[in-house]
N, C-alpha and C positions, 0 to 999 in steps of 0.2 A: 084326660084327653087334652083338657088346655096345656097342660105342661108336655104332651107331646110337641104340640104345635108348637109352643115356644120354641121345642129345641130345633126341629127343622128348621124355624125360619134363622135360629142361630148361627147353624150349620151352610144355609145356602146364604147367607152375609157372610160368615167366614169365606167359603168358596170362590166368592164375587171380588172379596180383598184379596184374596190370591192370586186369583186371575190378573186383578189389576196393577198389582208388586208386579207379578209377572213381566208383562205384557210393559211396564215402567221400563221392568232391567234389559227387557231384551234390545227393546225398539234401539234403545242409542247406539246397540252394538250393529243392527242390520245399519241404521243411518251410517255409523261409522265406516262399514263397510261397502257404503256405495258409494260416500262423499271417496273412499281411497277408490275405488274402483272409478270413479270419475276423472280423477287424479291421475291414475295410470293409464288411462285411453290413449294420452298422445303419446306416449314410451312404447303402447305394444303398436300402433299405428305404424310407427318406427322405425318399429323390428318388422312389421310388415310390407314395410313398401322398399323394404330391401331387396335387391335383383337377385334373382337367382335364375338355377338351370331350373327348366320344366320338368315336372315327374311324372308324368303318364301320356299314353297314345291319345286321347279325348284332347287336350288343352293342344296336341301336334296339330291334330287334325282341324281342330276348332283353324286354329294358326292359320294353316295353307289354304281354308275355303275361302277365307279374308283376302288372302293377298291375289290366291286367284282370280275371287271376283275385282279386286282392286288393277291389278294385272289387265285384266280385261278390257278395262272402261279407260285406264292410263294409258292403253296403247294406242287406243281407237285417237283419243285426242290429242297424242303424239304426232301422230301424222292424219289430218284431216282430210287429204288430199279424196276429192271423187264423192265427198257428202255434200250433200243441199244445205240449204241452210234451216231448216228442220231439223235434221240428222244431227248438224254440227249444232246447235244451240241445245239440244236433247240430251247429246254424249256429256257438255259443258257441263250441262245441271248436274247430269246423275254424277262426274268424278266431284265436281263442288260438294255434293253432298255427302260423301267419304270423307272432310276433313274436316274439323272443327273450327269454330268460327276464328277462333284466335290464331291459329295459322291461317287461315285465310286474311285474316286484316293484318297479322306481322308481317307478311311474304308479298303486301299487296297483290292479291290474285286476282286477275280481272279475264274477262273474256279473251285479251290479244296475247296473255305472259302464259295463260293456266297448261298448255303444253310444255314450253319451256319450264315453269316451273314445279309440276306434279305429274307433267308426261312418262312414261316410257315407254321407248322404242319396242319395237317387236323381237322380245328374245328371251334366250332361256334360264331361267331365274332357279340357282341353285342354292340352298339354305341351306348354310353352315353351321348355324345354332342360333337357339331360339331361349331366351330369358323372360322372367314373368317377376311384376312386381305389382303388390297389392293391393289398390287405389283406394277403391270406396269401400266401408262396411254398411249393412244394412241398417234401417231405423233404428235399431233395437241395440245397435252396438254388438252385437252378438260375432265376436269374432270367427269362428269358423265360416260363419255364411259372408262371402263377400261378392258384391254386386259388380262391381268395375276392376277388371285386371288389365297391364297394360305387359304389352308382351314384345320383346327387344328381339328383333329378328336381324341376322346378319347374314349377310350372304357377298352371292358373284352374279354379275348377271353378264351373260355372254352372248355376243353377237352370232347367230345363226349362219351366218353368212361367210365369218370368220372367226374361227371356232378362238381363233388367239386371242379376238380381242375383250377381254375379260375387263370387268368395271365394281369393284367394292361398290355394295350400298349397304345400307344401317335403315332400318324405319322402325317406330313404333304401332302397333295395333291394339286399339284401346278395344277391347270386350264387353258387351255388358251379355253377362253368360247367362242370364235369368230372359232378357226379355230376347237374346239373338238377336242383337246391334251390334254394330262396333263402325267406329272410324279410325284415320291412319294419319300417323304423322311424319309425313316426309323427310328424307336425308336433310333437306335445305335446309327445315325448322330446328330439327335437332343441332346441326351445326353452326346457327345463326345466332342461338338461345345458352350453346356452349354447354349442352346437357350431359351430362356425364353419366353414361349408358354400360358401365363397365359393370362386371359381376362384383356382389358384395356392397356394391353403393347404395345411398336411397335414391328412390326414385318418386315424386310429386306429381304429377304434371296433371292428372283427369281429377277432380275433386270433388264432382256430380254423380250424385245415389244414382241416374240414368244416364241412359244415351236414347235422344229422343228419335223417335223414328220419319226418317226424310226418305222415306218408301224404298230408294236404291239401297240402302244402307243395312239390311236386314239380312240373314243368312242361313240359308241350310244346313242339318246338321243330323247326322244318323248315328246310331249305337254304332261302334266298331270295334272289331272281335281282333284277336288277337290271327287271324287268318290275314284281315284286313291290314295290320302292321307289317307281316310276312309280305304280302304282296307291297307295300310300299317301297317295299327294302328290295327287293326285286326288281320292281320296277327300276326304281332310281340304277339301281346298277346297271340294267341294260340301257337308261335313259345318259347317264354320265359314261358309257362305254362308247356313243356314238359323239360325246358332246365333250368331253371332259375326263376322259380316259385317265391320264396321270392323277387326277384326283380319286381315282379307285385304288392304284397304287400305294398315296400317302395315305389311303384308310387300313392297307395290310400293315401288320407290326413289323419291323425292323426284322426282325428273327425270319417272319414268314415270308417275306417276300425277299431277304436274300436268301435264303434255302430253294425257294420256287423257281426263284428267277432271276436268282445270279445278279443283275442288273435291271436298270431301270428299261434300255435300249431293249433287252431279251425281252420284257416285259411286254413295251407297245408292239414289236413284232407277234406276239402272242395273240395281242390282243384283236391287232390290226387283220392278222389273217381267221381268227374264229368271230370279226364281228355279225357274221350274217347269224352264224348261228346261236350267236349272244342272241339278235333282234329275232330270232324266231323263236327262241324256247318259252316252252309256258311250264308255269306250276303243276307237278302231278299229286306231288304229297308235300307237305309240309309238316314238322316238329316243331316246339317249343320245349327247351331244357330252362330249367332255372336252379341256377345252382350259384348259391351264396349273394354278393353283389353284383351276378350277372344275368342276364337273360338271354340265351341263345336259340335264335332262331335258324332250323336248319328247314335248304330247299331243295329237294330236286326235283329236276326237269323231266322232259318227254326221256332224253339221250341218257338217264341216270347219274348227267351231270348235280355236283354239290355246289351250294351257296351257303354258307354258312355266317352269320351276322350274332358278333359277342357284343352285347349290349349293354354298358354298365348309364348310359342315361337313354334319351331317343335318337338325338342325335351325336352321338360320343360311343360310337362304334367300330368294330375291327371287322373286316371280312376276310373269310379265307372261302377257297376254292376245290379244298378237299382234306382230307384226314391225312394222309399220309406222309405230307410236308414236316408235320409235327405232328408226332403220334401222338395219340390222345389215353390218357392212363387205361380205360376200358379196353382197349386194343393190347395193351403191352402188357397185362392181367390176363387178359384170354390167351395170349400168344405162352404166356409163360407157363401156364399150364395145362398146354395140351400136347400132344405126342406129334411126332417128327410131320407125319401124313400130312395131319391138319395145319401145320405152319406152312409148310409146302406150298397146300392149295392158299393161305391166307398169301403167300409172298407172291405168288401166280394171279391172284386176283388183285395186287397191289398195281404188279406190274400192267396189267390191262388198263385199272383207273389210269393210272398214268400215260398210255396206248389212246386211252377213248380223250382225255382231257387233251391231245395233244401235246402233251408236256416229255416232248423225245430229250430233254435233255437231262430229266431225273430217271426218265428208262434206261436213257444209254449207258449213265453211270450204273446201273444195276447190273450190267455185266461183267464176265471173268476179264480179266487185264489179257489174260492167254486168247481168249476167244477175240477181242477186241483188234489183237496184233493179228491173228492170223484171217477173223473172215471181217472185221468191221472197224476200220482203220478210226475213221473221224463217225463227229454225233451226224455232220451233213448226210455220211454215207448210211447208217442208221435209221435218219429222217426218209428217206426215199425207200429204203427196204419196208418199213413200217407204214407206209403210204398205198406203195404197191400192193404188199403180200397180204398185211393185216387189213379188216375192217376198220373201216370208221370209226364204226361203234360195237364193238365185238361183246356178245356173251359166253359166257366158259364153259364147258361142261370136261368132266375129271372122266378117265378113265380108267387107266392102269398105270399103278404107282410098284416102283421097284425100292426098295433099300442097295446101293452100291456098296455102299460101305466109307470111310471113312467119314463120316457125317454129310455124306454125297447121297443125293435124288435122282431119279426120274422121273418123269412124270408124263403119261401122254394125254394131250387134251385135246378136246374139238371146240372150233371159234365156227360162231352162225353170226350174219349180222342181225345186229339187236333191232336195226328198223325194219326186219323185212323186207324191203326191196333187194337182194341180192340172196338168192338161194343157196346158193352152193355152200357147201362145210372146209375149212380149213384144218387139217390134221397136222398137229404140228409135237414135237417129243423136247420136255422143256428137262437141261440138266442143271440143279442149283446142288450149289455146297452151301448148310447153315452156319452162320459162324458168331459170333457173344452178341448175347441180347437180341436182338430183332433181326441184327445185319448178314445177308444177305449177298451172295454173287450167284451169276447162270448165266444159261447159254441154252441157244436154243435150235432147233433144224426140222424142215419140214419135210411130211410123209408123202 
């Protein structure tokens, strides 16, 4: 028995020496490894607080509550004119408390400059692109969770009044995305302090775990779905359609908007005579495509009108205004193999999108050269035929299809208007010849 006992206790003293070699060899290798991990805090810091493009809807939206509320209270104290002195010491506090002290004491801001110097005027404030660079990490060092981002927002801001007179600004919007604070640092500071706000550079400037709360300074903020992105992108188009029109232009590629619209002149005539019904369309359905490094957001309206928005950042987008300007592979797949009939009706309902979108000058080319010389000389004469005879907004219905023969159609259709308000049917007999790949001539004459 005793020689039992011996050996246990032999055996839990060996065990105890092992543990404790152990626990020797490992320790200097953890210490090791946090003395370097201490070491490399300010290297990945670094690489953190380097500018970049933003990567998702949440950090957009975070962006725009900021500057709307900032927008808000900048405007009010831009022009004081017709407040008490209540009002006007009130508005004071709450934009002083949007900026950090340090720009307040660099810019000297006092009660008589603070318009002048963090005001603006009442007007429409268009975001060009938005960059985020990484300020604070939490206690813990724990780099994926970071407390303070500061977000490089560039833009135009255009005078309401006169749509021409357009003004660059630059500001920074400091976040603190945990407790939903942030403050702004104005064009003046950045250009005073000689900040170098460019993509790829670092960026320093907030160095505080918080952003303390000065009660105006706080902000709302709701989940937003990928619905909610669709209507922003919507909006902005019919919002820059009334305000900033050529800037929807340089968001079309090069390719699509010479195919669409020839020129830039065709273009704002375009634009200029559908804007009422730009400002009255709403969302009926929307899609989202994702396909490789894009995300495409497709919209139509009440009229069956398309918006379509290629997304390779949030804001670093192309819009197009329908499929047919540039065929899209899906289209030229189904076209290829299907029999004569069905391309017929696909180049028949091509030609309408083209009819409903307004766009008589990619229809007009859709006709025979012969037809053109004998009933429809110019696209002006075209535009008024297509005005007169057709609907607005026409839907198709197929009726009786002939084979002619030599890769020649007919085709008799009926047009109803698509809004309902105009009852009556248009019967109208449409003759197209198919000819390589998609392309297409016809002619048309009513019943």
């Amino acid at each position: 028995m005793d020689k039992i006992k011996k050996t246990i206790i032999v055996l839990l003293i060996l065990i105890i020496i092992l543990i404790i070699i152990a626990i020797l060899l490992i320790k200097p290798k953890d210490i090791q490894q946090n003395i370097s991990s201490e070491q490399n805090v300010e290297e990945v810091l670094d690489k953190e607080n380097i500018i970049r493009e933003i990567e998702n809807n949440k950090q957009y939206f975070y962006v725009k509550a900021c500057i709307d509320k900032y927008k808000q209270c900048a405007s009010i104290v831009y022009n004081m004119t017709g407040l008490n002195e209540y009002q006007k010491n009130n508005s004071i506090s709450q934009l002083k408390s949007l900026v950090p002290d340090f720009v307040e004491e660099k810019l000297k801001i006092d009660d008589n400059n603070i318009g002048e110097k963090l005001g603006w005027p009442d007007c429409i404030v268009r975001i060009d692109n938005i960059y985020v660079s990484r300020q604070t990490i939490n206690n813990n060092a724990y780099i994926e969770k970071t407390n303070i981002n500061a977000y490089i927002v560039k833009g135009i801001l255009i005078n309401p009044n006169n749509i021409q007179n357009k003004k660059d600004f630059n500001l920074i919007v400091i976040i603190d995305e945990i407790n939903s604070r942030f403050l702004i640092i104005p064009q003046e500071y950045i250009t005073s302090e000689g900040i170098n706000i460019q993509e790829g550079q670092s960026l320093k400037i907030y160095q505080e775990e918080v952003i303390d709360d000065f009660t105006y300074n706080g902000y709302m903020f709701e989940n937003k779905s990928e619905m909610d992105m669709a209507k922003e992108y919507f909006n902005m188009t019919k919002y820059y359609n009334l305000y900033d029109s050529d800037y929807l232009y340089n968001k079309m590629t090069e390719e699509y908007r010479t195919k669409r619209f020839g020129n830039i002149d065709n273009y704002r005539k375009y634009m200029k005579e559908n804007q009422k019904e730009i400002q009255n369309s709403t969302i009926q359905k929307y899609l989202v495509n994702y396909n490789d490094d894009v995300v495409q957001y497709v919209i139509k309206d009440q009229y069956e009108n398309l918006y379509i928005f290629d997304t390779k950042t949030i804001l670093n987008y192309t819009i197009k205004l329908d499929t047919y300007t540039i065929e899209e592979e899906k289209f030229t797949t189904t076209y290829s193999q299907t029999n004569a009939e069905k391309k017929v009706q696909m180049n028949i309902d091509k030609f309408f999108q083209m009819i409903n979108r307004q766009d008589y000058r990619t229809s007009y080319n859709c006709l025979a050269d012969s037809f053109k010389s004998s009933k429809i000389k110019t696209q002006a004469d075209f535009e008024q035929i297509a005005k007169n005879r057709f609907f607005k907004h026409n839907t198709i219905s197929f009726e009786e299809f002939k084979d002619l023969g030599s890769n020649t159609y007919s085709y008799l259709v009926k047009l109803k208007d698509f809004t309902g308000e105009k009852t009556n049917e248009i019967s109208m007999n449409v003759i197209m010849k198919l000819a390589e790949g998609t392309e297409f001539v016809m002619s048309f004459s009513f019943n």
